[in-house]
C-alpha positions as CSV (number, residue, x, y, z in Angstrom):
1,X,-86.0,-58.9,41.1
2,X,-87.0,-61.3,38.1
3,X,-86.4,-64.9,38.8
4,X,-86.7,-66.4,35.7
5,X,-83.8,-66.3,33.0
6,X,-85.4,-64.4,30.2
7,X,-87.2,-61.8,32.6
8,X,-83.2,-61.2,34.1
9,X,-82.2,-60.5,30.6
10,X,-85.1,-58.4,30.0
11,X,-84.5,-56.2,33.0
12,X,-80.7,-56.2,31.9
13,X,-81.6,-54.8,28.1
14,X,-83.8,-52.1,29.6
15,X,-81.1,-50.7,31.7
16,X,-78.9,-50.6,28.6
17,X,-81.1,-48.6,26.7
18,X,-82.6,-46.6,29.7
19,X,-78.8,-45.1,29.8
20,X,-78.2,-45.0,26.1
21,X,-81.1,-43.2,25.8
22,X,-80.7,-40.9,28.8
23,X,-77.4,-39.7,27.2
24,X,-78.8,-39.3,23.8
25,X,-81.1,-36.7,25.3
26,X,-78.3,-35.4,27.8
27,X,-76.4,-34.6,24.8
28,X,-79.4,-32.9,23.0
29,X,-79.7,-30.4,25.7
30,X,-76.4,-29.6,26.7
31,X,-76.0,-28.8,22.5
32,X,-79.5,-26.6,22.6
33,X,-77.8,-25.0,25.8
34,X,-75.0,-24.3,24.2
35,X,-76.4,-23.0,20.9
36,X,-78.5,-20.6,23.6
37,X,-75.2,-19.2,25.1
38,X,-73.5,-18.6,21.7
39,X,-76.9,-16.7,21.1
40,X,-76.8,-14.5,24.4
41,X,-73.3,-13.9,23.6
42,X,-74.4,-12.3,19.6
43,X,-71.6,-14.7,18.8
44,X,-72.5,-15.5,15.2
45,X,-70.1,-17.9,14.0
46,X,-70.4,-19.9,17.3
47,X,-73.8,-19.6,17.1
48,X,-74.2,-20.8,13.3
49,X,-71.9,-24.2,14.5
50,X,-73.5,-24.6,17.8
51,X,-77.1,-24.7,15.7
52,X,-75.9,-27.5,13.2
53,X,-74.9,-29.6,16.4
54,X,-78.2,-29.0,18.1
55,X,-80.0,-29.5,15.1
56,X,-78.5,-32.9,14.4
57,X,-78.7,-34.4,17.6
58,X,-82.5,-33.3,17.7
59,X,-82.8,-35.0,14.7
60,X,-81.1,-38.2,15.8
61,X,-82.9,-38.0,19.4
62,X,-86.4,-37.7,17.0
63,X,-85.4,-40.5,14.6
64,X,-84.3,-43.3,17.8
65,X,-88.4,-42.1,18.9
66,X,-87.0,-40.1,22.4
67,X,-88.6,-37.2,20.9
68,X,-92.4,-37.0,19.1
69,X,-92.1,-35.3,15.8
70,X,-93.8,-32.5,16.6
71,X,-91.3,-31.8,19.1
72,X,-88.7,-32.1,17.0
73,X,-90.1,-29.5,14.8
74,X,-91.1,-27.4,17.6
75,X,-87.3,-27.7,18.9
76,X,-85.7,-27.1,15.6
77,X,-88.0,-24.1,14.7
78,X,-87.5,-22.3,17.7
79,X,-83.3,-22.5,17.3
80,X,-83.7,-21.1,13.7
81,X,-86.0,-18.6,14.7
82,X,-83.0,-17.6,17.1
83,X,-80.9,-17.6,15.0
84,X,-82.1,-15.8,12.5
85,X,-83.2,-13.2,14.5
86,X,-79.6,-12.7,15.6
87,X,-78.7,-11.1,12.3
């Protein structure tokens, strides 16, 4: 454990955004898994609401730097090609 006072603060800020960050990216896959489900289920309009959610928090996980932005576009382009290949 730190000993000095700014070294205990450091190790306290990490933590904080160790968690925020762990949830940001919790709540990016549990939206991709959902938007997969609507998709094994041919549920369209589920499907086409489940994508914008998935879609945003990619985009949110790519803009706080969780995500590279190739990975982003990676993510995003395989959930529209999933989409679209619903119809």
């Amino acid at each position: 454990m730190a000993n000095i006072k700014s070294a205990k603060k450091r190790a306290k800020t990490a933590e904080v955004r160790r968690m925020r960050n762990v949830s940001q990216i919790t709540a990016m896959r549990t939206a991709i898994k959902k938007f997969d489900s609507a998709v094994q289920a041919e549920d369209k309009n589920a499907a086409k609401e489940a994508m914008a959610v998935a879609i945003k928090r990619i985009d949110q996980a790519g803009a706080k730097g969780l995500l590279h932005k190739n990975n982003v576009a990676n993510k995003k382009s395989r959930i529209t090609k999933a989409f679209n290949k619903m119809a």
